[in-house]
C-alpha positions in Angstrom: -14.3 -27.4 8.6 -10.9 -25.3 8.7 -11.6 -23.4 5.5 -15.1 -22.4 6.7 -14.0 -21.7 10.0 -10.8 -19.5 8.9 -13.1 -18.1 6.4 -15.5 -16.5 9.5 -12.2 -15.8 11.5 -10.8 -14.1 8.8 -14.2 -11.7 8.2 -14.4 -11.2 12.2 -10.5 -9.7 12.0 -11.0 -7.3 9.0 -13.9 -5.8 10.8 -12.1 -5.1 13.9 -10.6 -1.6 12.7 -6.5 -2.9 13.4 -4.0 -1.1 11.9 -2.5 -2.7 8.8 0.4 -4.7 10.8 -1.5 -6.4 13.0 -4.2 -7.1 11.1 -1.4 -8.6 9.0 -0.1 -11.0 11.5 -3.3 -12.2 12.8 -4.6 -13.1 9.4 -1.5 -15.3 8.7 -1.9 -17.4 11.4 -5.8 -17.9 10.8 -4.6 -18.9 7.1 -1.9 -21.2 8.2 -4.9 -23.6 9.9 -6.4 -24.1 6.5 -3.6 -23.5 4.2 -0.4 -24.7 5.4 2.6 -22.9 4.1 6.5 -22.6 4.8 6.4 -18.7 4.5 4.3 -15.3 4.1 4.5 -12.0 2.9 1.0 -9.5 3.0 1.6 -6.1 1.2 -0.3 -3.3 1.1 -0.9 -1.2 -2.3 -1.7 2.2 -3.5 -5.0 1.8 -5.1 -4.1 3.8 -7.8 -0.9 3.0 -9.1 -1.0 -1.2 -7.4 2.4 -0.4 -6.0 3.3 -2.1 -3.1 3.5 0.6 0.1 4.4 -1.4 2.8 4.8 -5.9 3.6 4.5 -8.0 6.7 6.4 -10.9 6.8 6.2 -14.3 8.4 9.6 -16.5 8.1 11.2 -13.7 5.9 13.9 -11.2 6.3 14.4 -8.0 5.2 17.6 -8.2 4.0 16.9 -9.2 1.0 14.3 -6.4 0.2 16.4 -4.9 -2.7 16.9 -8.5 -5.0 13.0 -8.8 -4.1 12.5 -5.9 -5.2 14.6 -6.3 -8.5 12.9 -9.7 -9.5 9.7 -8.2 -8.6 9.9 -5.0 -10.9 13.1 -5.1 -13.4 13.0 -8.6 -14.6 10.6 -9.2 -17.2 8.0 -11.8 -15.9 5.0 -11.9 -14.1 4.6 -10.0 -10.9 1.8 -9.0 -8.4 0.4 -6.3 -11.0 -0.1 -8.9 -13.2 -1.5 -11.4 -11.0 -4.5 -9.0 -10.6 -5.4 -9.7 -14.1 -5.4 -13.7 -13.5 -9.1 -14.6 -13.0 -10.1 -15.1 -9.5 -6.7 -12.7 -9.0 -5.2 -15.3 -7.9 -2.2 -18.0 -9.3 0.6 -20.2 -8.6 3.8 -20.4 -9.6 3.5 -23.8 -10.8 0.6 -22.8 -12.9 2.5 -19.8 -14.4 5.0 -22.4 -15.5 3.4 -25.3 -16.1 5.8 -27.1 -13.1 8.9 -25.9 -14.8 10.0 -23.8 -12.5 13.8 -23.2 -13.4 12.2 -21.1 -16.0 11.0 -18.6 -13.5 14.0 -16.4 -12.7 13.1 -15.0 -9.4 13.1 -18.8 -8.1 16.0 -19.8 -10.1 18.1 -17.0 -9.1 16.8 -16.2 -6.0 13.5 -17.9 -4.1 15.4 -21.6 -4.5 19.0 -20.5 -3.2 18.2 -17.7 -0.7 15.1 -20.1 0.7 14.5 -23.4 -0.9 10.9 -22.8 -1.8 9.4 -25.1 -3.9 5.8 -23.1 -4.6 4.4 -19.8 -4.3 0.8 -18.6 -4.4 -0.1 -14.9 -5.0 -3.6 -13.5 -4.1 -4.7 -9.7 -5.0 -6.7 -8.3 -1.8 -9.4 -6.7 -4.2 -12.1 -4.8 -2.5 -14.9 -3.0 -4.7 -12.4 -3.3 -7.9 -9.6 -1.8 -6.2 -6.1 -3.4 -5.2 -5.5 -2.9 -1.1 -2.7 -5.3 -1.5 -1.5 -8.4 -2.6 -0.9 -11.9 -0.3 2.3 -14.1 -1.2 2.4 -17.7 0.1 5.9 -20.2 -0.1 6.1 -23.5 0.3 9.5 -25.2 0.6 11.0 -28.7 -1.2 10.3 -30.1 -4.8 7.0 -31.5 -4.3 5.4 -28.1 -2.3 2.9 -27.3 -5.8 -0.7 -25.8 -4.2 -3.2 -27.4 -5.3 -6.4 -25.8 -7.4 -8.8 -26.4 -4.2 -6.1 -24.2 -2.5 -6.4 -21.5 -5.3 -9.9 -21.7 -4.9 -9.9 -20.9 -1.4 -7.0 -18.8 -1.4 -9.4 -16.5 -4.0 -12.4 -16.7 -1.6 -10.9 -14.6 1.2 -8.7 -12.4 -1.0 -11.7 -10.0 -0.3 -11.5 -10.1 3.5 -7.9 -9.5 3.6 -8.4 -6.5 1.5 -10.9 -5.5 4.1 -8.6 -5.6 6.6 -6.1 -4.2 5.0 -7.8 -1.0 3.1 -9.1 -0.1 6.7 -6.0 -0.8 8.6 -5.5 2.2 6.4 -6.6 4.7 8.4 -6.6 2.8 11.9 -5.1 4.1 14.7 -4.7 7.7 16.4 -2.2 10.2 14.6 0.6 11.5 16.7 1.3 14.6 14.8 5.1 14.5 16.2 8.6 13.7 14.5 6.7 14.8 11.1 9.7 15.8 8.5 9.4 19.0 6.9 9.2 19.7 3.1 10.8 17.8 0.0 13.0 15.1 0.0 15.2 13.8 -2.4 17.4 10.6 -3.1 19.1 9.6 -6.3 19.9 5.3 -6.2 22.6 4.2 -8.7 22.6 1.3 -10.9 23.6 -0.7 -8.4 20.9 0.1 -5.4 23.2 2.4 -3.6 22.4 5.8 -2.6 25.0 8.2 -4.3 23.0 11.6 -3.0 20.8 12.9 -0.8 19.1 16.0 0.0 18.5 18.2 3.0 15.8 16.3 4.8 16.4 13.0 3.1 17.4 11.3 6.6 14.0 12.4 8.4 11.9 11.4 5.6 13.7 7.7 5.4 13.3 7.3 9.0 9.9 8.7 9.5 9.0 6.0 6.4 10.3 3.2 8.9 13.7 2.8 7.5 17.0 3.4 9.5 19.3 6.0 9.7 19.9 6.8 6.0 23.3 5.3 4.3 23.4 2.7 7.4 21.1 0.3 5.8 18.7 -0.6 3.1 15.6 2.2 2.4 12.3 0.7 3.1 10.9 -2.0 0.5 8.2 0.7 -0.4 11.1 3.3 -1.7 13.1 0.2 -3.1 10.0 -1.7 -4.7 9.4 2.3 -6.3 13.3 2.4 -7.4 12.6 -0.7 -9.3 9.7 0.4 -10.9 11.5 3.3 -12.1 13.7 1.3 -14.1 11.0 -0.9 -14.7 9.6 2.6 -16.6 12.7 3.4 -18.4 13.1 0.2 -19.8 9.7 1.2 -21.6 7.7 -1.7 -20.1 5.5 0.6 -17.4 2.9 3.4 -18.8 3.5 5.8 -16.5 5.9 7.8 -13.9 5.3 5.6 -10.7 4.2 7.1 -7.3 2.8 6.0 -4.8 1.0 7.4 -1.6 2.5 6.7 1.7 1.9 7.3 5.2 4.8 7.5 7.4 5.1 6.6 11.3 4.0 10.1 12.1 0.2 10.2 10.6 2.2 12.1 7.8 0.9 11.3 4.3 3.4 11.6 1.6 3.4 11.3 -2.0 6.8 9.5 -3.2 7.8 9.3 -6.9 10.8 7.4 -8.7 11.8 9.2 -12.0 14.8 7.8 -13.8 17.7 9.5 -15.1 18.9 9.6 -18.4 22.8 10.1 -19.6 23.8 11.6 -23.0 24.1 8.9 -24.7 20.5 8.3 -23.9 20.8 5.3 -21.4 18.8 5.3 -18.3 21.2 5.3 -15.4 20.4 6.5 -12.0 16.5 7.0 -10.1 15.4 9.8 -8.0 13.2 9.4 -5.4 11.3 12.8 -4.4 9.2 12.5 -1.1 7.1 15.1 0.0 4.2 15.8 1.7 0.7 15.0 0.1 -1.9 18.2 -0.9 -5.4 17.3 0.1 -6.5 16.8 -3.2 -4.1 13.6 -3.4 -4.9 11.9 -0.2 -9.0 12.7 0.7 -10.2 10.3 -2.0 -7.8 8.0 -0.7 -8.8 8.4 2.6 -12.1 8.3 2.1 -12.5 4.9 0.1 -10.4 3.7 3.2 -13.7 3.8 5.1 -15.4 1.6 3.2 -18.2 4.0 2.4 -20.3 3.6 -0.7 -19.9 5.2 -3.8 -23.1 7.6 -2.8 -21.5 8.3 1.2 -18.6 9.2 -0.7 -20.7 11.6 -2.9 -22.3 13.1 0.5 -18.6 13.1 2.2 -17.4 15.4 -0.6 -20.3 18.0 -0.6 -19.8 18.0 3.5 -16.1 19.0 2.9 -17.1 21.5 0.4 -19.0 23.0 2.9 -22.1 21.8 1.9 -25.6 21.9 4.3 -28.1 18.8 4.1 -30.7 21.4 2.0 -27.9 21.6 -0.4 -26.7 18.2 -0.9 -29.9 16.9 -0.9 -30.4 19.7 -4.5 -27.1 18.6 -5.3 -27.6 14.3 -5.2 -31.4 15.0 -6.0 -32.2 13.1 -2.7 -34.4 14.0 0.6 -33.2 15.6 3.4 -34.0 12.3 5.7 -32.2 9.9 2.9 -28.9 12.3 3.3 -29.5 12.4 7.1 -29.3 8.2 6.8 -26.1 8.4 4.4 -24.6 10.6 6.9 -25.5 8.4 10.4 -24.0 5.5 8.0 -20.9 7.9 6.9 -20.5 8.6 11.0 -20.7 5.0 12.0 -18.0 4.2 9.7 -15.9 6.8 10.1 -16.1 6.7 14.3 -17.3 10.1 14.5 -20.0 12.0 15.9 -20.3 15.5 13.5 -19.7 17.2 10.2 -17.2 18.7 12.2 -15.2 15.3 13.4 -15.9 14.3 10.1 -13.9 17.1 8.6 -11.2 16.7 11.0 -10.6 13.0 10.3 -10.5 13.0 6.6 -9.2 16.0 5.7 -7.2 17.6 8.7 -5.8 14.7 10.6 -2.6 15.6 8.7 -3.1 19.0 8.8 -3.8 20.2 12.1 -1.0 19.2 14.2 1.2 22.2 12.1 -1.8 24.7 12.2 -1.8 24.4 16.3 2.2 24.6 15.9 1.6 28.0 14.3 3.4 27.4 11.0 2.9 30.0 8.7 2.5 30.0 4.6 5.5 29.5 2.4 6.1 31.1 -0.7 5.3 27.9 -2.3 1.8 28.2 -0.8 2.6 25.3 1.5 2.9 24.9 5.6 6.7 26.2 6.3 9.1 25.3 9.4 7.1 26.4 12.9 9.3 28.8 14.4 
């Protein structure tokens, strides 16, 4: 049958270690043979904060990134964050409105006119409670609704593409060239356009995937964050949002979108800081990107600590030969052969390329400009 056999496809593709992209594109064509559709996104998440960090699109532009982005975050209905609350994490457009879908704004305003789509499912890509991603399928004309077989499925391999997607993560060598150098900022007026930018705004922007800054639009990770600034300053998100990125480089970097706040006391223009992520932010990150279990990840952080098998056996209240199988496990997944590879691939993949560059200490306490 074509859902089983997509279904066995789709398992044999998120265990192949590809990078997010492809990964991407091959699972939307496996999909397409058991659930037809006019048009795709796939996005990937921050686990922590659900914000979207990068899409791959099938049948979409980019050029519309910024009223996506708008609908998606700023106008008050439902959107992927909420989706993830929807049992099975999973739901329809349709569904959400009861078929009424002129009461939906981002299709009144924008899915119908811009691309005539007549449905739209959303999937969370849930792996071990967290959210890897989200997938967003379109269907076009009036009679387009998916039907609750579809749903069903659609929910039954949500898992697999957040397989394929958490490890897509961390796939694929790190350059360690064309890395920007310390803290970015951008401030994005009311109406999406950047009105100032810092010294090293450019290099982040483009190391992020986006062109040369003020000759098109940032890249829908920094405009989906924009939004959900405003999205906080209108009171209807809990808390600052950030998100963890990593740029074309290998670079990760932590971007945040904090609105500002006129005299009068109305929110008016966001700024986005980028920088580059301290150890402490990315290694958990990094780590449940291998797909180790909760106790590998215990044994992973006592091995970065420092920690000997004698010790970490104490420590986990294990035996030496059940941490010696945790860490054969921890290597296989991970695609290394030592503590020592080990360390280097979590922890100083990011790291390394400026120590060998001989960059020094800032007073910050951070990596300054190799000279």
């Amino acid at each position: 049958m074509p859902a089983e056999r997509a279904r066995a496809q789709l398992s044999g593709l998120a265990a192949a270690g590809l990078d997010a992209p492809v990964f991407a594109a091959g699972a939307i064509e496996i999909l397409r043979a058991a659930l037809p559709f006019s048009a795709a996104c796939l996005a990937t998440t921050d686990p922590a904060t659900e914000l979207i960090t990068s899409t791959v699109k099938w049948q979409l532009t980019d050029e519309n990134d910024e009223e996506w982005a708008h609908q998606e975050y700023e106008v008050e209905q439902y959107n992927s964050i909420d989706v993830a609350r929807r049992p099975g994490g999973v739901t329809t457009a349709t569904q959400e409105t009861g078929g009424d879908l002129a009461s939906l704004r981002r299709f009144s305003e924008f899915f119908v006119p811009r691309y005539g789509f007549g449905d739209e499912l959303r999937a969370t890509s849930t792996v071990d409670g967290a959210v890897w991603g989200f997938v967003a399928l379109f269907r076009d004309g009036p009679n387009a609704a998916f039907t609750p077989a579809e749903l069903e499925f659609a929910s039954s391999v949500s898992s697999l593409f957040g397989r394929g997607l958490r490890s897509g993560l961390v796939a694929g060598a790190v350059a360690g060239d064309g890395a920007a150098d310390g803290p970015a900022v951008i401030v994005v007026d009311s109406a999406g356009e950047i009105v100032q930018a810092g010294i090293g705004a450019a290099a982040r922007v483009e190391d992020l995937g986006g062109p040369p800054l003020g000759t098109g639009p940032l890249p829908f990770a920094l405009v989906a964050l924009v939004g959900a600034g405003r999205r906080y300053a209108a009171g209807r998100l809990g808390t600052l949002p950030r998100t963890r990125l990593r740029a074309r480089s290998g670079q990760w970097v932590v971007a945040h979108a904090s609105p500002l706040t006129s005299r009068d006391g109305h929110s008016t223009d966001v700024v986005l800081t980028i920088e580059e992520a301290r150890p402490p932010e990315i290694v958990p990150l990094v780590v449940a990107a291998f797909g180790l279990t909760p106790r590998e990840q215990e044994v992973v952080r006592l091995v970065l600590q420092g920690s000997d098998t004698a010790e970490i056996a104490r420590t986990l209240h294990l035996s030496r030969y059940t941490v010696q199988d945790h860490l054969k496990s921890v290597f296989d997944k991970v695609g290394v052969r030592s503590r020592r590879e080990l360390t280097a691939r979590v922890f100083f993949d990011q790291y390394a390329p400026r120590l060998a560059a001989g960059s020094g200490v800032a007073p910050s306490g951070w990596f300054a400009p190799a000279v």
